[in-house]
C-alpha positions as a LaTeX table, in Angstrom:
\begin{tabular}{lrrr}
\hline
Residue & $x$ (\AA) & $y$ (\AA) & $z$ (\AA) \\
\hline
Unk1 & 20.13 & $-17.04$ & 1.86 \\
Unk2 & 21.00 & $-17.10$ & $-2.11$ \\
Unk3 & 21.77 & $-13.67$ & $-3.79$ \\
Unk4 & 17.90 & $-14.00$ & $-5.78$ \\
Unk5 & 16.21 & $-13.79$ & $-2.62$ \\
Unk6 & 18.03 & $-11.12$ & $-0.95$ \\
Unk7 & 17.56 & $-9.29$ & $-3.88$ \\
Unk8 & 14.09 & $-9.72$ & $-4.13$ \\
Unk9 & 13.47 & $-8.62$ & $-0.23$ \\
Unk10 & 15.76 & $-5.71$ & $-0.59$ \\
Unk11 & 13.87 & $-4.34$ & $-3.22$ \\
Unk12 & 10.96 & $-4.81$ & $-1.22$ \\
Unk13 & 12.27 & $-2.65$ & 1.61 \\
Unk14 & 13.86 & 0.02 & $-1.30$ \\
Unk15 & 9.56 & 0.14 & $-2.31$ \\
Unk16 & 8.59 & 0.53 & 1.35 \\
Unk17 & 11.23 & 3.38 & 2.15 \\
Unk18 & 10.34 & 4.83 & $-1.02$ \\
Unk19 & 6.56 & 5.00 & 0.10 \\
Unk20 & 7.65 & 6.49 & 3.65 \\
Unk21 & 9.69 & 9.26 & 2.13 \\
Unk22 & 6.21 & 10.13 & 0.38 \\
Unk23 & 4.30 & 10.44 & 3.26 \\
Unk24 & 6.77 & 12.41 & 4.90 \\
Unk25 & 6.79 & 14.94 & 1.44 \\
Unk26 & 3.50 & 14.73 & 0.22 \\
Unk27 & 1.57 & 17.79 & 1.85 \\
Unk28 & $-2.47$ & 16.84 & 0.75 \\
Unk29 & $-3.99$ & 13.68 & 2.79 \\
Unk30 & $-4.88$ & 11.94 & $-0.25$ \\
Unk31 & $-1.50$ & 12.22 & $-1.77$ \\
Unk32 & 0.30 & 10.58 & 1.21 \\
Unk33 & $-2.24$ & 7.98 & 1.43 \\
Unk34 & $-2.01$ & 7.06 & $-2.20$ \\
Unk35 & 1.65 & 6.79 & $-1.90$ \\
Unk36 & 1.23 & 4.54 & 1.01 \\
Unk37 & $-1.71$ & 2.59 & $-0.23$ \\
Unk38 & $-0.14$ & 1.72 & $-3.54$ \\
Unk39 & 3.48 & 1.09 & $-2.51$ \\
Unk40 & 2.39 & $-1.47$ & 0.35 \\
Unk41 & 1.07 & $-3.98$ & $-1.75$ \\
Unk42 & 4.15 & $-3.89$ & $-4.46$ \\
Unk43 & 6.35 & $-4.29$ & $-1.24$ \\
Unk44 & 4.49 & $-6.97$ & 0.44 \\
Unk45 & 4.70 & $-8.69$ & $-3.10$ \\
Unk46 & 8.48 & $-8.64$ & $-4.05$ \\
Unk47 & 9.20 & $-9.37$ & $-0.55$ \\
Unk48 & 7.00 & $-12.45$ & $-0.70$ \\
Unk49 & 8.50 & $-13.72$ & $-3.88$ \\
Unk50 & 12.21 & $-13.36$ & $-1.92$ \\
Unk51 & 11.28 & $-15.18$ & 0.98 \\
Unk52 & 9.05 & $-17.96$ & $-0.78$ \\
Unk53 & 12.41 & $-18.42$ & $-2.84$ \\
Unk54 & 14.00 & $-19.30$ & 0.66 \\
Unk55 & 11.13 & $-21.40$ & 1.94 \\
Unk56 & 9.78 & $-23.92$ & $-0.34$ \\
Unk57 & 6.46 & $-24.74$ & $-1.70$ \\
Unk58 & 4.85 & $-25.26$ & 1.82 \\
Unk59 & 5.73 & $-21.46$ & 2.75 \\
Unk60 & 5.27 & $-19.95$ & $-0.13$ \\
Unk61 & 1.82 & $-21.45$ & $-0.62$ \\
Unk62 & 1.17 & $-19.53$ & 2.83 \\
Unk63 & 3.15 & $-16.46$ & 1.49 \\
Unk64 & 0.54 & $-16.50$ & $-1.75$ \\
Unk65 & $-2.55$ & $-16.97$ & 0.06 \\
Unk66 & $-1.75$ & $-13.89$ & 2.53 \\
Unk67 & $-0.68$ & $-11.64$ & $-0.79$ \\
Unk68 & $-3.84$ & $-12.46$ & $-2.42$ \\
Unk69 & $-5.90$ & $-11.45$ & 1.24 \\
Unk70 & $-3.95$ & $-8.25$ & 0.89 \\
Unk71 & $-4.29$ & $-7.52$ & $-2.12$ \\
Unk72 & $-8.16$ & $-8.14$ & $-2.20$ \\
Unk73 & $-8.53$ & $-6.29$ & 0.69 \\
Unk74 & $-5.85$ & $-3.28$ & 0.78 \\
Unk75 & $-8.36$ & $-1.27$ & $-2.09$ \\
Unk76 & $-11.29$ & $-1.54$ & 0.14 \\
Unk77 & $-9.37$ & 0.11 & 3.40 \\
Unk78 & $-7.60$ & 2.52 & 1.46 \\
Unk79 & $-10.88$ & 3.75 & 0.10 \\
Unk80 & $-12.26$ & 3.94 & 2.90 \\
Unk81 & $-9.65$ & 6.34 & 4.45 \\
Unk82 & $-9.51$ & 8.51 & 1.92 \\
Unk83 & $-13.74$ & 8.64 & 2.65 \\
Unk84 & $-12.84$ & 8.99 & 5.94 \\
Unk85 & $-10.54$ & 12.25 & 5.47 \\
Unk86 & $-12.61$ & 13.49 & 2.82 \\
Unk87 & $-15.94$ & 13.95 & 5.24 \\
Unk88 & $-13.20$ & 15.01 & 8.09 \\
Unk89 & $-11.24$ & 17.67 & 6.83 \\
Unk90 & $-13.33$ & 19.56 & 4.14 \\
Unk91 & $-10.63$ & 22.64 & 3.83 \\
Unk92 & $-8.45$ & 20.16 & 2.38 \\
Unk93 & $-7.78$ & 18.93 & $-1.70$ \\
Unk94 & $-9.83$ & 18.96 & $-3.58$ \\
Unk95 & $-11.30$ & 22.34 & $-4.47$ \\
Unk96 & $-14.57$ & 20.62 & $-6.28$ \\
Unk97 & $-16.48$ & 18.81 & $-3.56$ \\
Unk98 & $-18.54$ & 16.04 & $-6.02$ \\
Unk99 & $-19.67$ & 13.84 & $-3.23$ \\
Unk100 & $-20.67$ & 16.36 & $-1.28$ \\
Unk101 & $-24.71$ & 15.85 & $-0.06$ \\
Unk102 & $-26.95$ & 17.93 & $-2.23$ \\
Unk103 & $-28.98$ & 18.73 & 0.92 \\
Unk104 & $-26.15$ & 19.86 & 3.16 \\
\hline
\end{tabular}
């Protein structure tokens, strides 16, 4: 494995510890999954770009199609969790409720 590459995948895994310490010292919901929703991707990424270093065009081709399905779809799930804990858990953060029903 050539020094570039290792490089590459151990920043990776520097992002992705990085993004667990947050969960672990975040207190608010939304604050740990923001840390976790934006540090995956950058991981996923750098990692990517150290491994398709090690395997040629025909696996980093694959490497670049599932970074692109990720990255596409990783917003979309991540908003939808922080929807999901915001209609859960309504004593916590934020104070001002704006998408809060009208009728309710």
């Amino acid at each position: 494995m050539s020094i570039v590459s290792s490089a590459f995948i151990l920043l990776g895994v520097a992002v992705i510890v990085f993004a667990g310490i947050g969960l672990l010292k975040f207190s608010t919901p939304y604050a740990r999954l923001h840390a976790a929703g934006k540090a995956s991707p950058v991981a996923f990424i750098v990692v990517t770009i150290g491994a398709s270093i090690e395997l040629g065009w025909s696996g980093a081709a694959r490497l670049v199609l599932a970074s692109c399905a990720l990255v596409l779809t990783l917003p979309i799930a991540v908003h939808l969790l922080f929807r999901a804990v915001h209609r859960t858990d309504p004593a916590s953060d934020p104070p001002i409720d704006e998408l809060r029903n009208p009728d309710s």
